[in-house]
N, C-alpha and C positions, 0 to 999 in steps of 0.2 A: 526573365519570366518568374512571375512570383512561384514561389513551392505551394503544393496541396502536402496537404496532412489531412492521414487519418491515424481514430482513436478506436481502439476497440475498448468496451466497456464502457459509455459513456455514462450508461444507466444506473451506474456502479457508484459504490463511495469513491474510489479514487478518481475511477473514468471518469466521475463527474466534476472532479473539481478541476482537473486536468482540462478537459473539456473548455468551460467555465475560465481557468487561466486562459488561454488559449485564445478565448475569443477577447479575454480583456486585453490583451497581448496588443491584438490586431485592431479594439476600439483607440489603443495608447497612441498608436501609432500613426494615427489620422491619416490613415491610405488605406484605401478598399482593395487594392495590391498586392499590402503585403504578406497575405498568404490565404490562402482557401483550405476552409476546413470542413471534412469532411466525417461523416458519424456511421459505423458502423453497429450496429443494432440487432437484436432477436425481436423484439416487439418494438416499432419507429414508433408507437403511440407510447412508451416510457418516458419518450423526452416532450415537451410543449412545445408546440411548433414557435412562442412566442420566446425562450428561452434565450435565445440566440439573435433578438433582432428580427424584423423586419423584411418581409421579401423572399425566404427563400435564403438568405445569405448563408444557411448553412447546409450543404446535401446530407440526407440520411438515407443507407444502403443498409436494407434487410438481408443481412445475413445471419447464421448460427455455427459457432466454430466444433458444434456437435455433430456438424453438416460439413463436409471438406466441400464438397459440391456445390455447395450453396457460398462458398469465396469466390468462386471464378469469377474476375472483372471487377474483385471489388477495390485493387489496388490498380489499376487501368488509371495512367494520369497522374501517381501519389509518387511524391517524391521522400516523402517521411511516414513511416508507420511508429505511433504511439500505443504500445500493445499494455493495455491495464485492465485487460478483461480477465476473471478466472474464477471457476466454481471450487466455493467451500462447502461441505458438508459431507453426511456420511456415505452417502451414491458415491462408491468407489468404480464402478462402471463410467458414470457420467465424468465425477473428478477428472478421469484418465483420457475420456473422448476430448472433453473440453480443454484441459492445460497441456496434457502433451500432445496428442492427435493431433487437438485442434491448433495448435502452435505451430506444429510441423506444416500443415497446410495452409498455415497462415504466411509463412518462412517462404514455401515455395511459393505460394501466389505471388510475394513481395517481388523475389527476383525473379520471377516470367516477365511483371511488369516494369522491370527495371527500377524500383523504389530504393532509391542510395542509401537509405539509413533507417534504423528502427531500433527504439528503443523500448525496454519490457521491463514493468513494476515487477519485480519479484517480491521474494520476503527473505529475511535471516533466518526464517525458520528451516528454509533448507540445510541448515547446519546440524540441527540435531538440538539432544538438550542441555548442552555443556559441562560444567560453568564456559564462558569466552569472557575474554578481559581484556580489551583495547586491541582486540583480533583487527587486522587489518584485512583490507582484501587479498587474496592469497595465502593469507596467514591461517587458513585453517582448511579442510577438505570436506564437501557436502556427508553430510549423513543423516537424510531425513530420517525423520522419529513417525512418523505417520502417512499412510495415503496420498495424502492431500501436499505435502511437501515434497515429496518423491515424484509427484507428477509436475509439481512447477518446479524444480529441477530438472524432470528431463524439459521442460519446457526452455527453461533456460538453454542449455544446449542447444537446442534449436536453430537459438535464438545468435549465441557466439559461432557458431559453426556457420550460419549466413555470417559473420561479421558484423551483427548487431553490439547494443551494450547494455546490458542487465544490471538492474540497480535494484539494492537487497535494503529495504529498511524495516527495523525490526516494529516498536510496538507504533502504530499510527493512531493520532488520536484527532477528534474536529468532527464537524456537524456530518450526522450520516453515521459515523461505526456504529456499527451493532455490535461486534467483538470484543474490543479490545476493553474502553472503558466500562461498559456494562458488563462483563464479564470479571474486571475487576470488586465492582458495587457486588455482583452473584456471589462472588467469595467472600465477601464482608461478610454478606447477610449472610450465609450459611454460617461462617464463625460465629456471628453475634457480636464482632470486635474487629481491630485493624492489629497491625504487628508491630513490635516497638525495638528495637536493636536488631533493627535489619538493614545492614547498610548495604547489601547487593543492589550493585549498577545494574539500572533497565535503560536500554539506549529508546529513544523516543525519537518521533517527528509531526509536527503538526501539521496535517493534511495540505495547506495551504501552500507553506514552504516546499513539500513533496511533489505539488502540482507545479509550483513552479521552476522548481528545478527539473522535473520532466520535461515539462514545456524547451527551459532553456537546451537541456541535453539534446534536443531533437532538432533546433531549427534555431539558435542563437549562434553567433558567427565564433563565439569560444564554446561552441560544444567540444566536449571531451570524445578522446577516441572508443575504440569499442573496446573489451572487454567486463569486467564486475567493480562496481564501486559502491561502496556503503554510503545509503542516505540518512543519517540522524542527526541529530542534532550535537553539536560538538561537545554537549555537557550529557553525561546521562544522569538519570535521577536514580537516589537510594528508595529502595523498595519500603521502609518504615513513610517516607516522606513519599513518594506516590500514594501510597494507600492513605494517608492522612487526608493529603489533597483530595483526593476521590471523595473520600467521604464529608469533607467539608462540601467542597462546590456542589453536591449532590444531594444535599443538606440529610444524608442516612443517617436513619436511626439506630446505633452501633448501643445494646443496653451493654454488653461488657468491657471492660477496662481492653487496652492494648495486648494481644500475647505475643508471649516469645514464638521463635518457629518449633521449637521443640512442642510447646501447649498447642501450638496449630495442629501439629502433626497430630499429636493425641487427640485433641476434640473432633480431626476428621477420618479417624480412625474407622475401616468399613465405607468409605467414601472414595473412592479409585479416581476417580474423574477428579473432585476436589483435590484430592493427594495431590494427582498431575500438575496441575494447575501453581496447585503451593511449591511445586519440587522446582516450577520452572521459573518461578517468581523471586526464590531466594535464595538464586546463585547468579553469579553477574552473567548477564549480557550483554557486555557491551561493546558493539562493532565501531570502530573507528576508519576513520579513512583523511588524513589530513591531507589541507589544503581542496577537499571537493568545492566547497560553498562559492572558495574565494576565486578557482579555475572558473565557475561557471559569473563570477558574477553576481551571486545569489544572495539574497539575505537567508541563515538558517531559521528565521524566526525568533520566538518568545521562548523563555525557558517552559519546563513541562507544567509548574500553577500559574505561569500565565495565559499561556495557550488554553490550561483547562478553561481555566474563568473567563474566557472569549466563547467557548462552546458551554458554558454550564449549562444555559438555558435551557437551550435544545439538548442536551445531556436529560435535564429535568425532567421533559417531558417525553422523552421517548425510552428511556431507559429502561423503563416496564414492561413496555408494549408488546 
């Protein structure tokens, strides 16, 4: 019997590419068989019906994980859950309904329905704000720094307590973030400049690779077992060279020369937000995990300026918006 898979989040940066992997999985494979996928959703009009093909080939189920209520029956038949849904922002009410609530009643739906396996996009940020330096999995103990991590933490839980497997990658970058690289460009601009002898390790993954190694984790015949494994890419990049890259492929207009972190610090002196941003930028994070890529099969992708320059475009044009 082929397996059903469901995604939550599809309408998502991640959910979407995952999604998107997924179906390209199942077009590789030239059998209409080899798995049925299924889209769980809050608005089914976020996705184009035409998206996916043809007919119908994909089901999409209205639900909202702000709603526990509104799960039932939606894993009925799924024999893999891909959980990549999750609210970011400052609604600390909503964060909490959504990531842990609604995680937990995601967990229980799975097993009423009997769903064998599920796995959940997390982040490294559940760690806190370091320095980490070639932290493996287990190598260090959760301690969200904010809201929003503390709830996909306990989300995680959740998640291992069913006997799912949680994958933690730190910065994601590729068509669709709003976050991570535009929020790199937003601390240029506020500098006026990028940083220059900053070798702090950022571990990276480009969305692509991230979807596919979901994908594989969840329904390839070497998926790995359940517990936490770090998704990044096996090189990370130094912090002076990210922000270069940024500001090249993005073509910004930096009028100041490079500063040190100590001139950052100064120039965003009265800037808290900024400050945060700089404190976390230039100290390493970087989570390691060997041998994931090659357990699953998986290519890790393109180092971090190649990846960028596959997304600049659309980096270009939306990074304003």
């Amino acid at each position: 019997m082929s397996p059903r898979v469901l995604v939550t989040g599809a309408s998502g940066f991640v959910g979407g590419h995952v999604a998107a992997a997924l179906w390209e999985r199942r077009q590789e494979a030239h059998a209409e068989g080899d798995f049925a996928l299924r889209l769980l959703l809050r608005d089914p009009s976020s996705v184009h019906d035409t998206a996916y093909g043809p007919g119908g080939a994909v089901e999409v189920v209205r639900a909202d994980l702000s709603d526990p209520g509104s799960l039932r029956g939606v894993c009925d038949g799924v024999d893999v859950v891909l959980h990549c849904a999750s609210h970011i922002g400052d609604d600390e009410r909503l964060t909490r309904a959504v990531n842990d609530h609604g995680t937990r009643a995601l967990m229980a739906e799975a097993a009423r329905a009997g769903a064998a396996r599920t796995v959940y996009v997390s982040t490294a940020a559940v760690y806190g704000r370091g320095p980490f330096t070639g932290v493996l999995p287990g190598g260090a103990p959760p301690a969200p720094a904010s809201a929003t991590s503390a709830a996909r933490a306990a989300a995680e839980n959740h998640v291992l307590d069913a006997g799912g497997l949680v994958l933690r990658p730190h910065l994601v970058l590729g068509t669709g973030d709003r976050w991570v690289v535009p929020g790199l460009a937003a601390l240029m601009g506020t500098l006026s400049a990028g940083l220059r002898e900053c070798g702090a390790r950022q571990s990276f993954v480009d969305v692509r690779a991230l979807a596919r190694a979901v994908v594989a984790a969840g329904v390839a015949e070497r998926a790995t077992g359940a517990g936490v494994r770090h998704v990044n890419h096996p090189r990370p990049v130094g912090c002076s060279d990210l922000l270069a890259a940024v500001a090249a492929r993005l073509d910004l207009c930096l009028p100041g020369t490079p500063l040190t972190v100590e001139e950052a610090h100064a120039r965003l002196d009265g800037q808290p937000r900024a400050l945060h941003h700089l404190g976390m930028l230039t100290v390493d994070h970087w989570f390691a995990d060997d041998g994931f890529w090659a357990g699953l099969g998986i290519d890790p992708g393109a180092d971090f300026e190649r990846s960028l320059t596959d997304h600049a475009s659309w980096y270009r044009e939306h990074a304003n918006r």
